[in-house]
KEGUVEX-740219 format. One record per residue (C-alpha): x, y, z; residue in one letter; residue number from 1. Coordinates in nm, 2 decimals. Layout:
BEGIN
REC_px_py_pz_resn_resi
REC_X_Y_Z_a_NUM $
...
***
This chain:
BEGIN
REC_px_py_pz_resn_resi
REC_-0.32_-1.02_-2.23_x_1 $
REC_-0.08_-0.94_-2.52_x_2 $
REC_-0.06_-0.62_-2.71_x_3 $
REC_-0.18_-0.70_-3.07_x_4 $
REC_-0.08_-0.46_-3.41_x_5 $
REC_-0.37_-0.40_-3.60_x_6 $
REC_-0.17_-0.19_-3.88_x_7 $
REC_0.00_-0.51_-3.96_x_8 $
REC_-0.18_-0.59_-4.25_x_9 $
REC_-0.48_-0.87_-4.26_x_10 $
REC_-0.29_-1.09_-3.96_x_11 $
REC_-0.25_-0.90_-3.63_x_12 $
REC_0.07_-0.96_-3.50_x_13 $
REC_0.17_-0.96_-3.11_x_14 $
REC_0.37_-0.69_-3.03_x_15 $
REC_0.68_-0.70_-2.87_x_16 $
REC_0.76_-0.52_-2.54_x_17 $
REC_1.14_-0.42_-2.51_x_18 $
REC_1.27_-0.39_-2.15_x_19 $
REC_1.41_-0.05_-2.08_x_20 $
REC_1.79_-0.02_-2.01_x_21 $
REC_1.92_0.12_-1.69_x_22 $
REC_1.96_0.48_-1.85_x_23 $
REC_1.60_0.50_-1.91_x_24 $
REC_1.47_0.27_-1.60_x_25 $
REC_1.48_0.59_-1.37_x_26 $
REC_1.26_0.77_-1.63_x_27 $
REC_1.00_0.49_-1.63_x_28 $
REC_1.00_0.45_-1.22_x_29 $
REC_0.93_0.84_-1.23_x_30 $
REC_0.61_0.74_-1.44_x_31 $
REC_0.52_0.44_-1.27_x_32 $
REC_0.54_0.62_-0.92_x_33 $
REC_0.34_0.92_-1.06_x_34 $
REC_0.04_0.70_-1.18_x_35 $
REC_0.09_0.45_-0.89_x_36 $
REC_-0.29_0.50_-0.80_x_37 $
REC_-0.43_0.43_-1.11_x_38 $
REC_-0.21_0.13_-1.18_x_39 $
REC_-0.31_-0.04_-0.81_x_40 $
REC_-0.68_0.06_-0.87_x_41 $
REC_-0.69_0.25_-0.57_x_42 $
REC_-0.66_0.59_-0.38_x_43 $
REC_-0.32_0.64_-0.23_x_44 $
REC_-0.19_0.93_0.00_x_45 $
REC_0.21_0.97_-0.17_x_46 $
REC_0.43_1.06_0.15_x_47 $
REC_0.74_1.15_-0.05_x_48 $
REC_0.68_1.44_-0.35_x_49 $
REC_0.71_1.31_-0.73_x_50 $
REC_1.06_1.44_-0.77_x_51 $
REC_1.23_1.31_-0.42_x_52 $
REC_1.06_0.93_-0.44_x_53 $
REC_1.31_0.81_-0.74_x_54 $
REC_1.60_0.93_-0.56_x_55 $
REC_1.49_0.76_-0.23_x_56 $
REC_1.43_0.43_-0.40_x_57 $
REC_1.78_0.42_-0.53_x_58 $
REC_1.98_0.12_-0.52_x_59 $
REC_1.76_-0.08_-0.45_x_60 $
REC_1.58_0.06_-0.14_x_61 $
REC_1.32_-0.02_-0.04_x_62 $
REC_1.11_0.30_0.10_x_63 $
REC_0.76_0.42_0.19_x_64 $
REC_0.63_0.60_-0.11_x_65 $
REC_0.24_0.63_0.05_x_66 $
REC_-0.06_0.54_0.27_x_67 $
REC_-0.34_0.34_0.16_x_68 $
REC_-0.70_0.44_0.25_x_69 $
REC_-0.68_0.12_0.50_x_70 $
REC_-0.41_0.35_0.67_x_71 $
REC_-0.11_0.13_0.59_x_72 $
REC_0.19_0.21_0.45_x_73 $
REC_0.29_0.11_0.08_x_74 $
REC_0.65_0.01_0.02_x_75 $
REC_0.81_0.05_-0.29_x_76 $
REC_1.15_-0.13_-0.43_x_77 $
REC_1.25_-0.06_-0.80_x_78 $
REC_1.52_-0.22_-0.98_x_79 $
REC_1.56_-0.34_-1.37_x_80 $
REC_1.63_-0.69_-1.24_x_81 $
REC_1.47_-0.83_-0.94_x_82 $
REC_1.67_-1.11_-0.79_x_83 $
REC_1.72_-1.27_-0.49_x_84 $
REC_1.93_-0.98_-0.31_x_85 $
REC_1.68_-0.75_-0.40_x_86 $
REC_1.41_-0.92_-0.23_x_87 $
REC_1.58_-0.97_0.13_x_88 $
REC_1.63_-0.55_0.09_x_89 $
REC_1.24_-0.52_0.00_x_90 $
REC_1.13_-0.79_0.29_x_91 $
REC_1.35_-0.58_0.53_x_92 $
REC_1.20_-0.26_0.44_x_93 $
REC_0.89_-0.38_0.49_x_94 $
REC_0.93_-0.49_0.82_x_95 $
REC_1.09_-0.16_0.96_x_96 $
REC_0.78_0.02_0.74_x_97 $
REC_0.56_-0.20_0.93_x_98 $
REC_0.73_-0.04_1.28_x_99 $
REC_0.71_0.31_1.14_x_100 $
REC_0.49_0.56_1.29_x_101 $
REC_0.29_0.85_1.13_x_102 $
REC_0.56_1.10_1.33_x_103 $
REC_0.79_0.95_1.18_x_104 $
REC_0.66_0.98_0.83_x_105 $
REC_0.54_1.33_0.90_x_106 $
REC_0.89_1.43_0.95_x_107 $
REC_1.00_1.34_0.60_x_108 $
REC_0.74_1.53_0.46_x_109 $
REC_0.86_1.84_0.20_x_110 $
REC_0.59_2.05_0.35_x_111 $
REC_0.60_1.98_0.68_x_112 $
REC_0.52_1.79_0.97_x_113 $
REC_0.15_2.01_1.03_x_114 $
REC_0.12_1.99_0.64_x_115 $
REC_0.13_1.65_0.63_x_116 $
REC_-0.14_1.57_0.92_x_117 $
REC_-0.36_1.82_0.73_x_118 $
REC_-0.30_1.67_0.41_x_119 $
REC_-0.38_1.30_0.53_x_120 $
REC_-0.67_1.37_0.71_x_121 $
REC_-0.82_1.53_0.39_x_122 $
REC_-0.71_1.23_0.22_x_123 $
REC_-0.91_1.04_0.47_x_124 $
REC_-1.24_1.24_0.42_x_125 $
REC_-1.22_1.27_0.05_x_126 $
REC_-1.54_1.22_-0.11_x_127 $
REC_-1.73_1.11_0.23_x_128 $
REC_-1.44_0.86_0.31_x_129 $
REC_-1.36_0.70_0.66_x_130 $
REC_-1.06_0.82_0.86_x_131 $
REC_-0.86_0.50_0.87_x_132 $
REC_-0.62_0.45_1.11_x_133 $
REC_-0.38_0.14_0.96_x_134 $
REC_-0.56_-0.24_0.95_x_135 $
REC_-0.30_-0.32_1.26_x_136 $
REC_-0.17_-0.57_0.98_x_137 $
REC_0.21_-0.56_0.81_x_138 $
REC_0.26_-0.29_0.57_x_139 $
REC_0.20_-0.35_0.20_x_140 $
REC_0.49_-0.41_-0.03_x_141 $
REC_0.52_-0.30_-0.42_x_142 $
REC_0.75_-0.47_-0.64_x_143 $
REC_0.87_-0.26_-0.96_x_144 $
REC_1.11_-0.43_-1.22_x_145 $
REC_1.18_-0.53_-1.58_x_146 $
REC_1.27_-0.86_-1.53_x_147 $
REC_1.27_-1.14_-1.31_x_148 $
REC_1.63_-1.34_-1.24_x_149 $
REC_1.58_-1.71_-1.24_x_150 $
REC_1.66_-1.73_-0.85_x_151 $
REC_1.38_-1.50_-0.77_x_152 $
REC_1.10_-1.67_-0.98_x_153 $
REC_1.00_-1.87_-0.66_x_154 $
REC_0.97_-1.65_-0.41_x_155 $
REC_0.81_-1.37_-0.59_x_156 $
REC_0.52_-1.63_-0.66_x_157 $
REC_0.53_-1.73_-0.27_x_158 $
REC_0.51_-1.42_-0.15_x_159 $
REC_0.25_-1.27_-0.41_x_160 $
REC_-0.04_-1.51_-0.31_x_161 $
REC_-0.09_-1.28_-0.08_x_162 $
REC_-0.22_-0.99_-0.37_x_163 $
REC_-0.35_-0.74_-0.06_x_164 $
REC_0.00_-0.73_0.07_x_165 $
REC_0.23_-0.84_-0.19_x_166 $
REC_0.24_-0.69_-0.60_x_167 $
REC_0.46_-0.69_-0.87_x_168 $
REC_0.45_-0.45_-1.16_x_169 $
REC_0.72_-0.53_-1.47_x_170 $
REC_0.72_-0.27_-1.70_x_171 $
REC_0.84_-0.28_-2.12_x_172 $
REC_0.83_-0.04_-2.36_x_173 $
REC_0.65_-0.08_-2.69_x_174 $
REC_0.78_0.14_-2.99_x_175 $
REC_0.53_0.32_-3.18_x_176 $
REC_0.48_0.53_-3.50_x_177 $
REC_0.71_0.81_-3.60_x_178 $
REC_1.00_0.73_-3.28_x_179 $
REC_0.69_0.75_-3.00_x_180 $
REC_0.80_0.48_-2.73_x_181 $
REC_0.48_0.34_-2.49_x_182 $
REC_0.51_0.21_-2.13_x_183 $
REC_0.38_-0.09_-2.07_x_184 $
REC_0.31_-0.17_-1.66_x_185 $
REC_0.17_-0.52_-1.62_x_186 $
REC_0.06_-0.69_-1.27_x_187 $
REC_0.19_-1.01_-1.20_x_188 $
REC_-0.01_-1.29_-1.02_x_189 $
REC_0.14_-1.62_-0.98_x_190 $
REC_-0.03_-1.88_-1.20_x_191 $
REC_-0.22_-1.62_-1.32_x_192 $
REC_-0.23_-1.38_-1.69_x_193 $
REC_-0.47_-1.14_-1.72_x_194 $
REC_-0.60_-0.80_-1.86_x_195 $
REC_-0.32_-0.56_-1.96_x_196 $
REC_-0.27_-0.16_-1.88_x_197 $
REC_-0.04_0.08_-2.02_x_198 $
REC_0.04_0.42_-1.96_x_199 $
REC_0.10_0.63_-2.27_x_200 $
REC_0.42_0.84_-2.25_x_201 $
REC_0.65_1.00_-2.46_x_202 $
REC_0.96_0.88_-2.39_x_203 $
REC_1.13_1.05_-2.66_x_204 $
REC_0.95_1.19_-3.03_x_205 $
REC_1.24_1.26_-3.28_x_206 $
REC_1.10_1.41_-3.66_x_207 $
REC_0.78_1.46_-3.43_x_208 $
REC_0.55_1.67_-3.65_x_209 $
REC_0.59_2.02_-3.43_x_210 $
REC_0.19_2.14_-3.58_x_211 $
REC_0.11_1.78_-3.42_x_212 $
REC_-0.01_1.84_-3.05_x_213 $
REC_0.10_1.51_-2.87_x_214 $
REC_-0.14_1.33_-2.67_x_215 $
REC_-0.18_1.31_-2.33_x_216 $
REC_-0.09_1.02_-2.12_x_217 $
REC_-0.34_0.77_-2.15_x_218 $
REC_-0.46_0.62_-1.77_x_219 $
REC_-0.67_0.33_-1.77_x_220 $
REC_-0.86_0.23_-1.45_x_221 $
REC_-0.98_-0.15_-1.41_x_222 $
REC_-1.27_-0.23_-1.53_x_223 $
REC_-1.59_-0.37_-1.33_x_224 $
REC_-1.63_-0.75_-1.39_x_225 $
REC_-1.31_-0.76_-1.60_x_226 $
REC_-1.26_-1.13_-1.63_x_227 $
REC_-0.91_-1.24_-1.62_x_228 $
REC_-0.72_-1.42_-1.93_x_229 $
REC_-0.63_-1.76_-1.95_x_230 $
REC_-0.38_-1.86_-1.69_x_231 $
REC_0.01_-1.94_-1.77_x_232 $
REC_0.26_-2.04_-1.52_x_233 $
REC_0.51_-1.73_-1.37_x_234 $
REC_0.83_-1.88_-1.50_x_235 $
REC_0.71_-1.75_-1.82_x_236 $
REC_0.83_-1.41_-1.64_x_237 $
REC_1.18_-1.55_-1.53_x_238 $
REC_1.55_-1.43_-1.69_x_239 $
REC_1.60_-1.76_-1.92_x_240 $
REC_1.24_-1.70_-2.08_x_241 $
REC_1.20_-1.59_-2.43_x_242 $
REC_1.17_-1.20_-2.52_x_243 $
REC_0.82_-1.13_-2.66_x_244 $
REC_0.57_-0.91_-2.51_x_245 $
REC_0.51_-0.92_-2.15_x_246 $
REC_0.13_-1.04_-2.09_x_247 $
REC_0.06_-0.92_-1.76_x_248 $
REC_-0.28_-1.03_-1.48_x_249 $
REC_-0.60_-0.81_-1.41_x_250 $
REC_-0.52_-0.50_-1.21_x_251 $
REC_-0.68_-0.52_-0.88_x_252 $
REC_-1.02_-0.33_-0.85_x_253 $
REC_-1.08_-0.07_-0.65_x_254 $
REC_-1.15_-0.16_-0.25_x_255 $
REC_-1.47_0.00_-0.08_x_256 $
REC_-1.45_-0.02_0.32_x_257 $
REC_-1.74_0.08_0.48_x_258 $
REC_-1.80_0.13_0.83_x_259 $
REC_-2.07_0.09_1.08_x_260 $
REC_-2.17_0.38_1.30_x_261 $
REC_-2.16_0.12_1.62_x_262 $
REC_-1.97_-0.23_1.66_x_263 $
REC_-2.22_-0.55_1.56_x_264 $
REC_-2.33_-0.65_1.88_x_265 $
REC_-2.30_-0.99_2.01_x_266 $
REC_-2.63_-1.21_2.10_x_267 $
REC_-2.54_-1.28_2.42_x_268 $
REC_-2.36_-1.02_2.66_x_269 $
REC_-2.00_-1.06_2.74_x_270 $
REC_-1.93_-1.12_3.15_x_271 $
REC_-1.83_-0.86_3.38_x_272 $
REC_-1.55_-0.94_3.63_x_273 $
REC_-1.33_-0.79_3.88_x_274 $
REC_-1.13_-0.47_3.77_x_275 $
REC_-0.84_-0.61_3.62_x_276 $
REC_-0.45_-0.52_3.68_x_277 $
REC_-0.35_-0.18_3.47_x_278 $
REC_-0.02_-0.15_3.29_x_279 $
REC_0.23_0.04_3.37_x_280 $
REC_0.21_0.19_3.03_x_281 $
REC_-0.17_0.22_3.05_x_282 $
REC_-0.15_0.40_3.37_x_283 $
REC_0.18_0.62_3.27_x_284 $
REC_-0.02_0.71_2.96_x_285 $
REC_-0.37_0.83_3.21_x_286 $
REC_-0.16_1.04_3.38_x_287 $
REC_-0.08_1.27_3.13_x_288 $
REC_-0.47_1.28_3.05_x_289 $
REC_-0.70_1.56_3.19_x_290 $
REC_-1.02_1.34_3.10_x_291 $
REC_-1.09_1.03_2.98_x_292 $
REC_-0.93_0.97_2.60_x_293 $
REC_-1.19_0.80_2.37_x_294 $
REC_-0.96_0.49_2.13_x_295 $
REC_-1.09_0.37_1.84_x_296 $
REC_-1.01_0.10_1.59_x_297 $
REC_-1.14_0.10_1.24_x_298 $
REC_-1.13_-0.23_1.07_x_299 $
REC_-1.15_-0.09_0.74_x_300 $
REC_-1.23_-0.48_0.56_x_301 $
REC_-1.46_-0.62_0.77_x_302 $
REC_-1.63_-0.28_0.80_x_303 $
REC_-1.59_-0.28_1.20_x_304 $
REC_-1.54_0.03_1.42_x_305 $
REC_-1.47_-0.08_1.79_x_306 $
REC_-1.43_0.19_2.03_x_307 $
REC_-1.28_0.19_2.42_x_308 $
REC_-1.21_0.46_2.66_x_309 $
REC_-0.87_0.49_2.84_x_310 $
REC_-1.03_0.62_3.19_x_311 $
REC_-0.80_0.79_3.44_x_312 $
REC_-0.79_0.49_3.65_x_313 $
REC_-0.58_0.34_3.34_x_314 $
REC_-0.83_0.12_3.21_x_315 $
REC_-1.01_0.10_2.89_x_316 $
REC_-1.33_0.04_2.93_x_317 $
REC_-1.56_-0.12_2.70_x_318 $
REC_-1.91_0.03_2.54_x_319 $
REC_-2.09_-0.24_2.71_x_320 $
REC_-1.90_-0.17_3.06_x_321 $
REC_-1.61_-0.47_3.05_x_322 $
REC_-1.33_-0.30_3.16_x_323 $
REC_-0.96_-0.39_3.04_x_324 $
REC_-0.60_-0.36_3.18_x_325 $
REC_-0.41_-0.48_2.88_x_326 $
REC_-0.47_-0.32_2.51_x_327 $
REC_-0.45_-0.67_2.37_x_328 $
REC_-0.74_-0.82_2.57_x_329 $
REC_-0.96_-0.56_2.48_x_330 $
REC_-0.88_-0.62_2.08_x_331 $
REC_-0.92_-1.01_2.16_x_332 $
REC_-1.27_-1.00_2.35_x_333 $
REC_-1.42_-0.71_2.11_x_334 $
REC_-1.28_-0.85_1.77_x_335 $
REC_-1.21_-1.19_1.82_x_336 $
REC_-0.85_-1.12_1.72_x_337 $
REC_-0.54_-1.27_1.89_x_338 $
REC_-0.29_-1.16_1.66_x_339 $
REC_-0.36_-0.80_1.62_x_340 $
REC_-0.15_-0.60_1.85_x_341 $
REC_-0.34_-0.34_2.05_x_342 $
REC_-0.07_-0.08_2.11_x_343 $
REC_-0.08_-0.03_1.72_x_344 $
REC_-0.43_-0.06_1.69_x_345 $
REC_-0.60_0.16_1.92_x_346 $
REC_-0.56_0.53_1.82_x_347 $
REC_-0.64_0.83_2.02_x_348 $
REC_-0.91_0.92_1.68_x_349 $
REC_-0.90_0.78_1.39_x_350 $
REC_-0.59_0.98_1.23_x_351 $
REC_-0.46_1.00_1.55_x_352 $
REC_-0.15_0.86_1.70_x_353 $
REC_-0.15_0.49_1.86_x_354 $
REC_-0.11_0.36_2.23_x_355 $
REC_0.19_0.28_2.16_x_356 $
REC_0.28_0.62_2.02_x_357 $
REC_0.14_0.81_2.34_x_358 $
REC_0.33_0.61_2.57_x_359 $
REC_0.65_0.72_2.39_x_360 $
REC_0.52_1.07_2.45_x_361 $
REC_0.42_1.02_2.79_x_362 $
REC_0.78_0.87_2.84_x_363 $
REC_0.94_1.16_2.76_x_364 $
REC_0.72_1.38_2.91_x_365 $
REC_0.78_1.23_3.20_x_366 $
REC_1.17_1.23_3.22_x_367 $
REC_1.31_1.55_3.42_x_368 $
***
């Protein structure tokens, strides 16, 4: 919703939200990117440090900024103006994040590769949480801008039906009393205007009283059975609209995943058969293994934990005793999934690495 002045005099009086210019708009993505969490309602593990993810996200990029307690990565683009060309780069990065293994990110890390396991897995067990081990889904994909160019409009509000994988924060700044300038960081639903949030910063305080302490930042965090505002198309948001403030949608709410101690169990049991056929990966993988290598797969929203054991014969065998030769079959008959791939999916412990990651191992391993 809008951002009202109550000093006005007896009629409050909408205030209007400037859009910063591109001097400041590295200042504001430093502030966006430090109160990401609290702005997407949720607990995030930040892969890159608070000083190196601006410069990374120069130009443009698009680059993994953190990991969300479902395990995925979080991409982040930034520009003043998001327009079409922007949105191929974002897309793109989202894709190779969505490849991108926790190796990989570990490497990038300022304290280390070891640092960065430890720090993630007591990310994981915060406050009693799971260890999650990525949803086996596409990473997720956070749109920061000022504005939004008139070829753009469209596909932002295509691609952000899909809020779980999809957001877009706009950001303005609101001048206040004696030269104090306020952030304003709005999310943007398609069709959709709702509660507002805005981080308190000051951006600069000329003739600030010096026996004034300033005040701190101000964080907000949704609120429970916040009902969203009165709903307004997105080309409100688009280049050629007017300049007032920016009304922006209801932050998400925080996400709970719980997880059972044991997969439901189906009424009827499923049909044993025939050892199947091994992979050549699944086998080249159970040679590297002294014992039998427990795999699990935490399905963080629908509060599933599925578990299989890559035997030294190369097969992963099921709790109930159905044995598998192909990763993908065993997702399909123990979730009901056929799109989720089981080389990603199935990790050697719940922050561990995937199939897919050990058979890279055990492919190197293996050459002389």
């Amino acid at each position: 919703m809008p951002l009202f002045d109550l000093e006005g005099g007896a009629r409050a009086e909408p205030v209007t939200t400037m859009r910063p210019d591109d001097a400041s708009f590295g200042q504001v993505l430093s502030v966006v990117l430090e109160h990401l969490p609290t702005l997407l309602g949720e607990r995030l593990f930040m892969t890159l440090e608070r000083k190196a993810a601006p410069v990374a996200l120069g130009d443009g990029a698009a680059t993994v900024i953190a990991i969300d307690a479902a395990g995925d990565p979080v991409v982040v683009q930034a520009v003043p103006l998001l327009a079409a060309q922007h949105l191929v780069v974002a897309l793109r990065g989202a894709g190779r994040a969505s490849g991108t293994t926790r190796r990989a990110l570990a490497a990038s890390y300022a304290q280390g590769p070891d640092r960065f396991h430890r720090d993630l897995a007591a990310f994981f067990d915060r406050d009693g949480a799971p260890r999650a081990t990525g949803s086996g889904r596409t990473a997720r994909l956070v749109l920061v801008c000022s504005e939004i160019d008139d070829d753009a409009v469209e596909a932002v509000s295509f691609l952000s039906v899909d809020a779980a994988r999809v957001q877009v924060l706009t950001v303005g700044i609101v001048e206040g009393a004696n030269g104090r300038r306020l952030l304003d960081v709005s999310s943007l639903r398609p069709g959709e205007l709702g509660a507002r949030q805005t981080v308190s910063l000051d951006l600069s305080t000329p003739d600030a009283d010096p026996d004034v302490s300033p005040q701190a930042p101000a964080e907000t965090t949704p609120a429970p059975g916040q009902n969203p505002a009165e709903a307004q198309p997105l080309q409100a948001f688009g280049r050629s609209s007017p300049q007032p403030a920016w009304p922006g949608p209801a932050l998400r709410r925080e996400r709970s995943y719980p997880v059972y101690d044991s997969p439901p169990q189906d009424d009827e049991p499923v049909e044993t058969s025939a050892a199947p056929p091994v992979d050549a990966r699944l086998a080249l993988v159970a040679r590297t293994l002294q014992a039998p290598l427990d795999l699990v797969w935490v399905r963080h929203r629908r509060g599933e934990r599925l578990e299989v054991v890559l035997g030294l014969d190369g097969l992963l065998h099921a709790p109930d005793g159905v044995s598998f030769g192909d990763p993908d079959a065993a997702v399909q008959a123990l979730s009901g999934s056929a799109s989720s791939n089981g080389w990603r999916v199935w990790r050697a412990g719940e922050a561990g690495p995937s199939l897919d990651e050990l058979v890279s191992e055990a492919q190197e391993s293996d050459q002389p």
